[in-house]
C-alpha positions in Angstrom: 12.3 20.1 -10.4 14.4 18.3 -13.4 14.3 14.3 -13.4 17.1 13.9 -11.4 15.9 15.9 -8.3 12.4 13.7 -8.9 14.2 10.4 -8.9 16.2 11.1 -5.9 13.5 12.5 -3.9 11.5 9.0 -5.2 13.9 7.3 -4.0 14.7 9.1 -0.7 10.9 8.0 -0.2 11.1 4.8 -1.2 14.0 4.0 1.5 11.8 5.5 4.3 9.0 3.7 3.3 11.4 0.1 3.4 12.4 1.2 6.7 8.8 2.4 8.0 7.5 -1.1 6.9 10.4 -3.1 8.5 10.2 -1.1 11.6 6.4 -2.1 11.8 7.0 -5.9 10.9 10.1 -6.2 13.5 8.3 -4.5 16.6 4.9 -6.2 16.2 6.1 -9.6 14.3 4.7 -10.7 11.0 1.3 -9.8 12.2 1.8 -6.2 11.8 3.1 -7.1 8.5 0.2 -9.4 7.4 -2.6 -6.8 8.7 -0.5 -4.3 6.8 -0.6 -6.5 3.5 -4.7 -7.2 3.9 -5.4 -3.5 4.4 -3.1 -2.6 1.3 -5.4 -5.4 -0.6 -8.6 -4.4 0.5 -8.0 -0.3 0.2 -6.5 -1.1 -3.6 -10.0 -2.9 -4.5 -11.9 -0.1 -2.8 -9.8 2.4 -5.0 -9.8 0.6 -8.4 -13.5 1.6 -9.8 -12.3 5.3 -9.0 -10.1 4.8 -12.2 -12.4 2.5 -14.8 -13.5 4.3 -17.5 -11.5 7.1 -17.1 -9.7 8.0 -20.7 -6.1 7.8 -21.2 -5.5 10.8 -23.1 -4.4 13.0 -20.4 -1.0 14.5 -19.1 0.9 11.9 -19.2 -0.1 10.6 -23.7 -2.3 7.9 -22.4 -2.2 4.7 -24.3 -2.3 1.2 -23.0 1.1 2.1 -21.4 -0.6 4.3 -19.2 -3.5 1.5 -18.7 -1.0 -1.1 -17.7 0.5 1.1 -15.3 -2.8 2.0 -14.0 -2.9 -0.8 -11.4 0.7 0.0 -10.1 -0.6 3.3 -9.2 -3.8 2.3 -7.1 -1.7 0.1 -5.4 1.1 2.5 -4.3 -1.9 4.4 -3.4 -3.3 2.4 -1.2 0.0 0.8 0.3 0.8 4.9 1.6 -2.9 5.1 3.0 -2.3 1.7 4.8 0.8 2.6 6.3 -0.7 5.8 7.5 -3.2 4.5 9.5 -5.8 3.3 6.7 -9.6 3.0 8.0 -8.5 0.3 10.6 -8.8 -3.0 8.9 -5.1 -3.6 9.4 -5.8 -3.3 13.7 -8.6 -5.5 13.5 -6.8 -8.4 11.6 -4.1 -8.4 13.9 -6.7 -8.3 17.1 -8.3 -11.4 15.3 -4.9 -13.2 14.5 -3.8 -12.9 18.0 -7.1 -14.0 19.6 -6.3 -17.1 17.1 -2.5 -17.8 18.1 -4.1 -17.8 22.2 -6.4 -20.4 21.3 -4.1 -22.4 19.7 -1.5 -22.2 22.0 -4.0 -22.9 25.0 
């Protein structure tokens, strides 16, 4: 694939994901979205220590480029596992959120 096929595809993604994620927030209100956010945090701190230590020297020069990007990829990591079901932390939160907004509205 040349660079252009890659960017369009990456962006063809991108779009779905925008429209996956407002889809979710829109039919299950901001608590979706919040779960959602929480689960993202949580799987991206689980993945981190995957990646410390690992050298930079590989396929793509290494370098504290590739370092500094290193975060951006654990998170788009673990926003894709969240969004495709996760391990469940994201159905819990929003059990717990709406067992909160009956109490208070009680």
């Amino acid at each position: 694939m040349d660079s252009a096929s890659i960017l369009t595809l990456q962006a063809a993604q991108s779009q779905v994901q925008t429209q996956q994620q407002a889809k979710m927030t829109t039919a299950k209100g901001s608590n979706a979205k919040l779960g959602l956010d929480f689960e993202t945090m949580c799987l991206s701190n689980l993945l981190a220590p995957m990646f410390e230590g690992l050298k930079t020297d590989g396929p793509f020069g290494g370098g504290q480029g590739e370092e500094a990007m290193r975060s951006f990829y654990v998170g788009a990591m673990a926003k894709q596992m969240a969004l495709r079901g996760g391990v469940g932390i994201s159905h819990m939160m929003q059990a717990q959120l709406i067992k909160m907004q009956e109490m208070g509205a009680a």
